[in-house]
N, C-alpha and C positions, 0 to 999 in steps of 0.2 A: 790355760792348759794345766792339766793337774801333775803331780809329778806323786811317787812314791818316798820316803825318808823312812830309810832300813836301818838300825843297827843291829850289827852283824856278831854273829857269836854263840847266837841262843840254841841250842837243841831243838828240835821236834822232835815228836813224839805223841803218838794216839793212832787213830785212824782218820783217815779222808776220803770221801765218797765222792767217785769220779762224777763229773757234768755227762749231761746228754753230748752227742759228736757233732761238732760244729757241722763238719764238711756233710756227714747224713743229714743233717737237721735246712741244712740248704738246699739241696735239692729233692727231698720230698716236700718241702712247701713250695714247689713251683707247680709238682706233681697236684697239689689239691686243684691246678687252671683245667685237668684234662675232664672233668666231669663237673655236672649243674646238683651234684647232691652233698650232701655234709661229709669231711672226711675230717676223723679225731686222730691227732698226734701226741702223745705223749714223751715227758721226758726231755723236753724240748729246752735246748739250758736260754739262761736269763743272761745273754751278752749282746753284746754292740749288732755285731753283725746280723744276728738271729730275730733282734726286736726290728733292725733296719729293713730285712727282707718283708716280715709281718708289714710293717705299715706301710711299702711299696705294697704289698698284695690290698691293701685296703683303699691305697688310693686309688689300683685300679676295679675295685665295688667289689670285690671278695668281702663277706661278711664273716666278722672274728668276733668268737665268743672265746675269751677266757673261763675255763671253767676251774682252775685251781692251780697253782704256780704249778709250771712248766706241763700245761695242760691245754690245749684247744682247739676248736672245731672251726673247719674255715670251711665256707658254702660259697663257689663261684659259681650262682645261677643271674650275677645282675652285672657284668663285665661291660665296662664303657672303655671303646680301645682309644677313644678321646686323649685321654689321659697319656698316653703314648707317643704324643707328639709335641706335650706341654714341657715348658724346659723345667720343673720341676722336679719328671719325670726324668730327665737328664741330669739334673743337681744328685738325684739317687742314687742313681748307677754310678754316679762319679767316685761313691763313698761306699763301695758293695760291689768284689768283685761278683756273688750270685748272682748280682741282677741278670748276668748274659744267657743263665737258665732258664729266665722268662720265655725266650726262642722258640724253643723247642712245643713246648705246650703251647703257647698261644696260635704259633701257628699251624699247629694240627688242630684245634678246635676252633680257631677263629679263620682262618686262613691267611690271617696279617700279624707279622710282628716286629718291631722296633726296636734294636740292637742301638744301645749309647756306648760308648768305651767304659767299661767299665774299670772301679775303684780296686783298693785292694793292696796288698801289701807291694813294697817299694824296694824287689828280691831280684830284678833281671826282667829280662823281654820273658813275656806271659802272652803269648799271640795267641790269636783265634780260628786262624784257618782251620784247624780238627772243625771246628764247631760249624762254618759257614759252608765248607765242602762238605760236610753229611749233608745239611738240611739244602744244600744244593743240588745232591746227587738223588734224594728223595722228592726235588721238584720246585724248594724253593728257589721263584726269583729275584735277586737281590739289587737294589737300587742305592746310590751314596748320595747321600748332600752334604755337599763341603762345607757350604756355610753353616748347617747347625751339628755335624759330624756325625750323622744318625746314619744308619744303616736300614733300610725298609725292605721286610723281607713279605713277601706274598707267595699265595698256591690257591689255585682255585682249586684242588685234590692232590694229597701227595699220595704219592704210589712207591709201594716197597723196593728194594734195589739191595745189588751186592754193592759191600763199599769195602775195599782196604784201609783200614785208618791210619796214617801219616805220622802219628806217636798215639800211644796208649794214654790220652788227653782221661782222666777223671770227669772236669766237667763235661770237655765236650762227647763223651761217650753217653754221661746223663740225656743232654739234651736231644742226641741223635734220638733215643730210644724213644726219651716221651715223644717225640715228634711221631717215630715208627710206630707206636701202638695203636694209633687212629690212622696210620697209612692204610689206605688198598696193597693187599696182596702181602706180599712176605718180603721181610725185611732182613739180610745176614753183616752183621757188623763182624769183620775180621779185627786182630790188636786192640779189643778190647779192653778197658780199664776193668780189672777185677778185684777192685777195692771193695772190704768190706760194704764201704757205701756206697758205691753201685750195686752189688747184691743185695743188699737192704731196699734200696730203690725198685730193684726189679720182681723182689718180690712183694711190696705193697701193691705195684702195679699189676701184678695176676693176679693180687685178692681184690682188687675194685674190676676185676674182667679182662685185664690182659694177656696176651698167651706168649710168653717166653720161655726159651728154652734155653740152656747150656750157664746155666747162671752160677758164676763163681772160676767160669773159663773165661779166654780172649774170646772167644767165637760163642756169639750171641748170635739166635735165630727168632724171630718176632714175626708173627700173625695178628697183622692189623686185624682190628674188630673194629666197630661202627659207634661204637660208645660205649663210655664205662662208668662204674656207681661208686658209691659210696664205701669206706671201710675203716678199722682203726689201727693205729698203725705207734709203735714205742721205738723208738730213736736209742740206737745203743750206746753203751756207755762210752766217751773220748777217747780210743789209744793214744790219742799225742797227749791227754791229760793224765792217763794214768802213765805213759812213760814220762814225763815232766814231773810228776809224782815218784818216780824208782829213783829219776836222778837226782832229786831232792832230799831224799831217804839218805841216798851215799853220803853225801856229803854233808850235810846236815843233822841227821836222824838219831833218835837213841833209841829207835824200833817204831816203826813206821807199818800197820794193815791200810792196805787199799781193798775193798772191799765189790765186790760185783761189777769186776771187772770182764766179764766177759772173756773170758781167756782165753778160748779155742777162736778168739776174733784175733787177737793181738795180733798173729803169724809170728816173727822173729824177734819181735820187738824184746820179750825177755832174756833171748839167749845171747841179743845185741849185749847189754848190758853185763850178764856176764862174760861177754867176752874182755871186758875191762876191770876183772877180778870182781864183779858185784854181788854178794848172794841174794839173789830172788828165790821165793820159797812162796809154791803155788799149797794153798790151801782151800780145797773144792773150790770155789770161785773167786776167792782174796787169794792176793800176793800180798809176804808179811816182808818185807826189808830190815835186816835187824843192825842193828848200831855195826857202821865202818871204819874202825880204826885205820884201817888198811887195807889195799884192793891193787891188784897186781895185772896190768895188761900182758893176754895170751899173746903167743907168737904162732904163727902157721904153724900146720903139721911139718911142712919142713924145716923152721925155724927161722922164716923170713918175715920179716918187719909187717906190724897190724897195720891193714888200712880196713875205717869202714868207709862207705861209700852207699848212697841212695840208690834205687834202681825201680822199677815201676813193678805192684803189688805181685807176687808176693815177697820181692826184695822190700829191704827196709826202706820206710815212707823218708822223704825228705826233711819233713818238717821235726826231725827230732835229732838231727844232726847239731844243732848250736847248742841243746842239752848236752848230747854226748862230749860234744866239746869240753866244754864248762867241766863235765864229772871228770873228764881224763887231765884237768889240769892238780887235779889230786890223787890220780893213780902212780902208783911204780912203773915205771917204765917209758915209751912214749908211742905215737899211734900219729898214721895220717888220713885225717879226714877229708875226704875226699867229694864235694856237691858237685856233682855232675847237672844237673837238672837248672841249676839258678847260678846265673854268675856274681850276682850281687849279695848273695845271703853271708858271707864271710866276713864280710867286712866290719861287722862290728867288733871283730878281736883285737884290733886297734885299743877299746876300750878295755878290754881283758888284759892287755901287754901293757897299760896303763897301773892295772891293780897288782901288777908283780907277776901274773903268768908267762910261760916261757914256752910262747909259740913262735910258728914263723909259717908268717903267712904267703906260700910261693905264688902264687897268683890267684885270679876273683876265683879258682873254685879249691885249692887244697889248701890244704894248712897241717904242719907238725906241731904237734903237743906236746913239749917233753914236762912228764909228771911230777909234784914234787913230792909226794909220799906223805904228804902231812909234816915236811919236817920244815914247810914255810907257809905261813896264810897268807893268802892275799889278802888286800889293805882296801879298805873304805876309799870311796870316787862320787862324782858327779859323772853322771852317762846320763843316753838319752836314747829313747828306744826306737830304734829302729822299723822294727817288724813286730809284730805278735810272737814268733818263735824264737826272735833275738831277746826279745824285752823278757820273756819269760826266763831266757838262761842269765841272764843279767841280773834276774831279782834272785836265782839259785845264787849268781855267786855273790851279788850281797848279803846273803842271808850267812854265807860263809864267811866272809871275811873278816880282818878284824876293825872296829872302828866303826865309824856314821857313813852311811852311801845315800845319792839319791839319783833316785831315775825320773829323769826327765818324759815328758811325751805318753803318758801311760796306757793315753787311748788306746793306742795299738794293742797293750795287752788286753785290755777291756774288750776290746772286741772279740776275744777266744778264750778267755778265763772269768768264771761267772764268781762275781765276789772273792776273788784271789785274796785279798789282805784278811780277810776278817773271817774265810776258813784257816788260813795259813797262822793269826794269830791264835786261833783254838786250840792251836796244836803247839803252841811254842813260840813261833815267830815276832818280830816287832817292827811293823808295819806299821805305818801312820800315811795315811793319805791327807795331801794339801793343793790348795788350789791356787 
């Protein structure tokens, strides 16, 4: 198991060019099952998760051409759904929550597809009913087997349908959709996910021939068609990398560009931040973070105590809440964070209140911050990451603190941050990876 060894102290400073977006980059490579001709992705980042889907799509006969880092063409004209039943195919899914997007395309073009429980961060109950009631209400039929825990779903023709969705599920709004574009007849998905990456999705999917409408609302309307082609398609830039990047800058930084950041994607993610006294400073498509001596959390308009809080697009994403954390334990003032969405993602501030921070964590989903203004560092530890999203605020605040840290379990960050140490040391940092 690899682990990180930080010493903590150093400045940053330069610029960092944000990765391609994990969560887009997942489900447009399921999107390449719905059609037998070449489709180019670019921008596509170099991490765990993103190589793990890649070679899941190749063991089941998708052809991948690399054509130049974070560049290539995948052709599913030679699909063996063989492979769908073999437990290796099940060892994948166990290590990739994407795999469950295979669903949806397979069984709109194949009429079979094979659901394992998939992997994935280790954050609270992550259910799947969004995902099995679309592809249910559109036709497919769903079979269990206990002993190898596989889900078997079939349709001899799916056929379009209204469906209310049960939570504004991200993935499984993906999968309803690819399933719907080869449905017969028309498709309306009400409580639709309208994350930048399902927008991204649905519009690659009208440039290979699919007809959707209302895209960037809850209510999606979809006109199956009979098949679709080929197309190219650039994966935008991470918002949870470039915000993981603003919160780095605060506390860390002596003037920090992130550079083509897509900024009219973010939604609130910049004014989140300053609402914890941050100056972000949008320059045409860079945000420049300039050295924070100091940063002061707002209070409401009527002068009632900060909470931020997740809530489904275009509220703030969840996954940048244990950053936000991390920054507000060096802000003025305090703020309660509030994860509505995951009961478990909290709980690494255990290791936070280890390094001198002064939370308090009321139960699995809120937690108060009180800031210390820079007028205390927190202190070098051994931790050990939890999640991708924790592991990423843990290496913020080692990189803050004063003294040697190391992080335990790194995989987890590796699977959503593409070469983290060794852009992070370009800029300042002192990172050392060991095995």
């Amino acid at each position: 198991m690899a682990s990180f060894i930080i010493e903590g102290g150093h400045r940053l400073s330069g610029e960092i060019v944000p990765q391609g977006a994990k969560n887009e980059a997942l489900q447009v490579l399921c999107a390449t099952l719905l059609t037998d001709e070449s489709v180019r992705i670019t921008n596509l980042p170099d991490i765990a998760d993103v190589n793990n889907q890649i070679r899941l799509l190749q063991d089941l006969g998708v052809r991948v051409q690399r054509n130049a880092p974070g560049d290539y063409t995948f052709q599913a004209d030679r699909i063996s759904s063989d492979f769908l039943q073999n437990e290796a195919f099940v060892l994948h899914c166990a290590s990739l929550r994407g795999s469950v997007m295979l669903a949806g395309p397979m069984l709109a073009r194949f009429g079979k597809a094979v659901v394992a429980k998939p992997g994935g961060d280790q954050i609270g109950r992550r259910r799947l009913d969004t995902h099995f009631q679309g592809l249910q209400t559109l036709g497919g039929d769903f079979r269990y087997d206990p002993e190898t825990s596989l889900f078997t779903i079939t349709a001899e023709r799916l056929r379009g349908a209204y469906m209310l969705l049960d939570e504004a599920s991200v993935t499984g709004t993906a999968n309803i959709v690819m399933a719907s574009v080869l449905a017969e007849g028309t498709t309306t998905i009400y409580n639709a996910a309208c994350e930048p990456y399902v927008q991204q999705l649905c519009r690659m999917l009208n440039r290979m021939g699919a007809r959707i409408q209302g895209i960037g609302s809850n209510l999606l309307t979809i006109e199956g068609v009979s098949s679709l082609h080929g197309t190219e398609h650039t994966v935008l830039p991470d918002m949870i990398e470039v915000g993981s990047f603003i919160g780095m800058a605060a506390m860390v930084g002596d003037g920090i560009r992130i550079p083509q950041v897509s900024y009219d994607q973010l939604g609130i993610i910049p004014d989140t931040f300053r609402r914890l006294g941050i100056q972000v400073m949008r320059e045409g498509d860079d945000i420049f973070v300039p050295r924070q001596d100091h940063y002061e959390i707002e209070s409401f308009i009527d002068g009632s105590f900060m909470t931020l809080a997740d809530a489904p697009w275009p509220g703030l994403t969840p996954d940048l809440l244990s950053v936000l954390l991390v920054v507000s334990t060096q802000a003025k003032g305090s703020v309660l964070i509030h994860q509505k969405m995951f009961e478990s993602r909290l709980f690494f501030v255990d290791k936070l209140i280890d390094m001198g921070a002064q939370i308090i964590l009321c139960d699995p989903h809120r937690a108060v911050v009180v800031g210390h203004d820079h007028q205390r560092q927190l202190h070098g530890g051994r931790m050990t990451s939890p999640d991708i999203r924790a592991g990423i605020a843990l290496l913020i605040a080692a990189m803050s603190a004063e003294g040697r840290s190391q992080i335990d379990n790194i995989g987890q960050i590796d699977r959503g941050y593409q070469n983290i140490e060794q852009r992070l040391n370009a800029i300042g940092a002192r990172i050392r990876r060991i095995e």
